[in-house]
C-alpha positions as CSV (number, residue, x, y, z in Angstrom):
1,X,-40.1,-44.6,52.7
2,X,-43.2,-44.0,54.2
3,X,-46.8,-43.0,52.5
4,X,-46.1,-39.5,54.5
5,X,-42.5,-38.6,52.4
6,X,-44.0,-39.6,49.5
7,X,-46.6,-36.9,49.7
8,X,-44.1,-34.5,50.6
9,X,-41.6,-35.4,47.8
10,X,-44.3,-35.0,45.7
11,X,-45.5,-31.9,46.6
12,X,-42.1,-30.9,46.2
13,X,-41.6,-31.7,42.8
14,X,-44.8,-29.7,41.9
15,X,-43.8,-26.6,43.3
16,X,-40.6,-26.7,41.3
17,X,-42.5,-27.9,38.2
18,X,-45.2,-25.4,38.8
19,X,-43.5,-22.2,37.2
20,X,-42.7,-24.7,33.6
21,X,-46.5,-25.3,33.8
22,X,-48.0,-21.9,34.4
23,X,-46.1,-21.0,31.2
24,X,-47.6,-23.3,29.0
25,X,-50.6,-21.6,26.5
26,X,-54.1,-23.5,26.8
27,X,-54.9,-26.2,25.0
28,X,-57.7,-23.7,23.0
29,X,-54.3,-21.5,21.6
30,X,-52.4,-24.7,21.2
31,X,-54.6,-26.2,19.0
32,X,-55.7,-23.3,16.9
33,X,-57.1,-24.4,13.5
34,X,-55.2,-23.4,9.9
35,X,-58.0,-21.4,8.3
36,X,-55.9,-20.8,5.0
37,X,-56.8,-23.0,2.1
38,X,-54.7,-25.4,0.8
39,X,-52.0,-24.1,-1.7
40,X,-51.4,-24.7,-5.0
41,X,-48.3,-27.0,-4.8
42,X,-50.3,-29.3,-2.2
43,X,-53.6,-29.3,-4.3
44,X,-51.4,-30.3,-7.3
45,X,-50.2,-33.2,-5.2
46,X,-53.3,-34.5,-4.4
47,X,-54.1,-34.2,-7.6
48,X,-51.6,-36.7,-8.7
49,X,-51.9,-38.8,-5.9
50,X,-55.5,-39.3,-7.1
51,X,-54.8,-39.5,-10.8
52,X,-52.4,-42.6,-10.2
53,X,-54.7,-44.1,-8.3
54,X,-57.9,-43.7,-9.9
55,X,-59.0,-47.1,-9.7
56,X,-58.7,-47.5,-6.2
57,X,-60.7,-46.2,-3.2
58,X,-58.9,-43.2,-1.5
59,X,-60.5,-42.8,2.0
60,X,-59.9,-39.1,3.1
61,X,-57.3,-40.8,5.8
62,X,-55.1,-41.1,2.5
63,X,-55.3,-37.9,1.2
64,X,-54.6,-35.8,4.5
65,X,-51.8,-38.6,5.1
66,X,-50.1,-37.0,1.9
67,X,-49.9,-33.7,3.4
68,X,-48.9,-34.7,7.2
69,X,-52.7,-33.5,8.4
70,X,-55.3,-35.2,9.9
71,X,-58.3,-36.0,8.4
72,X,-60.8,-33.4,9.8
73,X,-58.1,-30.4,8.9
74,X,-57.3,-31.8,5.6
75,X,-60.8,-31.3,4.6
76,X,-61.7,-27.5,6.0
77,X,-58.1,-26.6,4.3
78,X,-59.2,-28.8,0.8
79,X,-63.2,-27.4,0.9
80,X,-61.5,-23.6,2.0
81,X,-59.6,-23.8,-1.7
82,X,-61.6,-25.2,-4.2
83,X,-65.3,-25.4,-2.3
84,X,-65.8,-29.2,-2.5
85,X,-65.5,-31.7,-0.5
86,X,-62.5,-34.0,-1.2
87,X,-65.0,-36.9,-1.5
88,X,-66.6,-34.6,-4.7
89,X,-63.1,-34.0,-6.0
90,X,-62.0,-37.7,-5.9
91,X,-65.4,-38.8,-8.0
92,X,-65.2,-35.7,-10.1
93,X,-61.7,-36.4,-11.4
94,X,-62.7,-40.3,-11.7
95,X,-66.0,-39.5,-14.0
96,X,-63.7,-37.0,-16.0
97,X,-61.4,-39.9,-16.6
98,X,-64.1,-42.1,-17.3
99,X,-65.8,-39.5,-20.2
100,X,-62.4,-39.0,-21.3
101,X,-62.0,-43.2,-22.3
102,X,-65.0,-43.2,-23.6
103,X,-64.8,-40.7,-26.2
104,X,-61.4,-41.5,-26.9
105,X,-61.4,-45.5,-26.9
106,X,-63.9,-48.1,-27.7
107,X,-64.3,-50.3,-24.5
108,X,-66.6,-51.4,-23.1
109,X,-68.6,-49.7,-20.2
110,X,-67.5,-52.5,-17.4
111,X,-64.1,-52.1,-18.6
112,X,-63.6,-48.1,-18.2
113,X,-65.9,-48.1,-14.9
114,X,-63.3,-51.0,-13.5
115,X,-60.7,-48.5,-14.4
116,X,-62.1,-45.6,-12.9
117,X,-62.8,-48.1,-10.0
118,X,-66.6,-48.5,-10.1
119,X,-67.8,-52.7,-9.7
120,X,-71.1,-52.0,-9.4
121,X,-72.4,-50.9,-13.1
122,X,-75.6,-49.4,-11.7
123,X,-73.4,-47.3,-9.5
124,X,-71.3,-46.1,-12.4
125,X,-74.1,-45.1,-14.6
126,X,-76.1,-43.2,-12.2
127,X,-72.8,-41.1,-10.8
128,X,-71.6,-40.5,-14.5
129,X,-75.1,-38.9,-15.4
130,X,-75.1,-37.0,-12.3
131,X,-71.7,-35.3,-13.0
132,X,-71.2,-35.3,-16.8
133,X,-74.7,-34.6,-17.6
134,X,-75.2,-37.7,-20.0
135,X,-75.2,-41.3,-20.0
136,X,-72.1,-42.8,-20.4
137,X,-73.1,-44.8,-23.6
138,X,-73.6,-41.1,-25.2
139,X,-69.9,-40.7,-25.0
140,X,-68.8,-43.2,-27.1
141,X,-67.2,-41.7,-30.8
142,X,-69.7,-40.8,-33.1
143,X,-72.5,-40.1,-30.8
144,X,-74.4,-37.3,-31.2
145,X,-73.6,-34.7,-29.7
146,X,-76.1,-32.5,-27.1
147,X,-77.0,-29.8,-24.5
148,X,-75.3,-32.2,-22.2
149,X,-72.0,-31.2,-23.4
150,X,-72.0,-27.6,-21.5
151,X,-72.5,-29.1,-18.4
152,X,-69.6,-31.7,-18.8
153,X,-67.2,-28.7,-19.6
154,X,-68.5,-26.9,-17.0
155,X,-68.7,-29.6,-14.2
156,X,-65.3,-30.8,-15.2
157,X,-63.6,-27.4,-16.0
158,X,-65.7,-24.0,-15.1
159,X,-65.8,-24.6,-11.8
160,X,-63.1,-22.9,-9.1
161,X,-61.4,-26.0,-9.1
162,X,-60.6,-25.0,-12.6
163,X,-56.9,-25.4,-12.6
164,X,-57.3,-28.9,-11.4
165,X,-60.1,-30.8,-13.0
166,X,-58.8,-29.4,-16.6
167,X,-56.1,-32.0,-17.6
């Protein structure tokens, strides 16, 4: 077969594939972002999913994998229903966790940042402050309490995401 029927054969097969094509939308309408926020049965499984694994690191690539979405969509759907980044979500349940162990439990700060999944204790100490308001050796039982307190009931609970960070 020469280069000559090639052409034509394939030229052929174009014009009978070229109705199936004009009938396909663009790839703009194809690929049409999900505005909506995420919903509460799929927040609540994230939740858990980051609850179990709170001592581990859970890349954004793990989260959306839970859900069946990629990364970047995962994240406009997450920020659309509770107005944080899933990042700010992760290390606001993990400092919650960590206030809650140390008010409840006398361990040691290495031990509860290890479990919340913090090895560097300079790390730990600055993002617990930051979040909960206080240092975490103010949390341990029988420290006194201060104006600190609002903020970690409002960081932790008052916030839109308040049917999530409240355990």
């Amino acid at each position: 077969m020469g280069v000559l029927s090639c052409i034509v054969l394939l030229m052929l097969k174009c014009k009978t594939l070229m109705p199936l094509i004009c009938t396909i939308p663009p790839p703009a309408a194809a690929l049409k972002r999900d505005s909506r926020p995420l919903g509460k049965p799929q927040l609540h499984r994230i939740q858990v999913l980051v609850d179990a694994n709170i001592a581990e690191a859970l890349p954004i690539t793990r989260l959306a994998s839970e859900l069946g979405m990629s990364p970047s969509h995962f994240s406009h759907r997450f920020k659309a229903a509770l107005g944080i980044t899933p990042h700010l979500f992760v290390l606001r349940r993990k400092m919650w966790k960590a206030a809650q162990l140390l008010a409840e439990e006398s361990r040691s700060l290495e031990e509860v940042a290890g479990q919340v999944g913090f090895s560097n204790m300079r790390h730990f100490r600055r993002q617990f402050r930051r979040h909960i308001g206080r240092r975490p050796s103010e949390l341990y039982p029988g420290a006194p309490a201060g104006p600190a307190d609002d903020r970690l009931q409002r960081n932790c609970k008052g916030s839109n995401d308040l049917h999530l960070l409240a355990d």
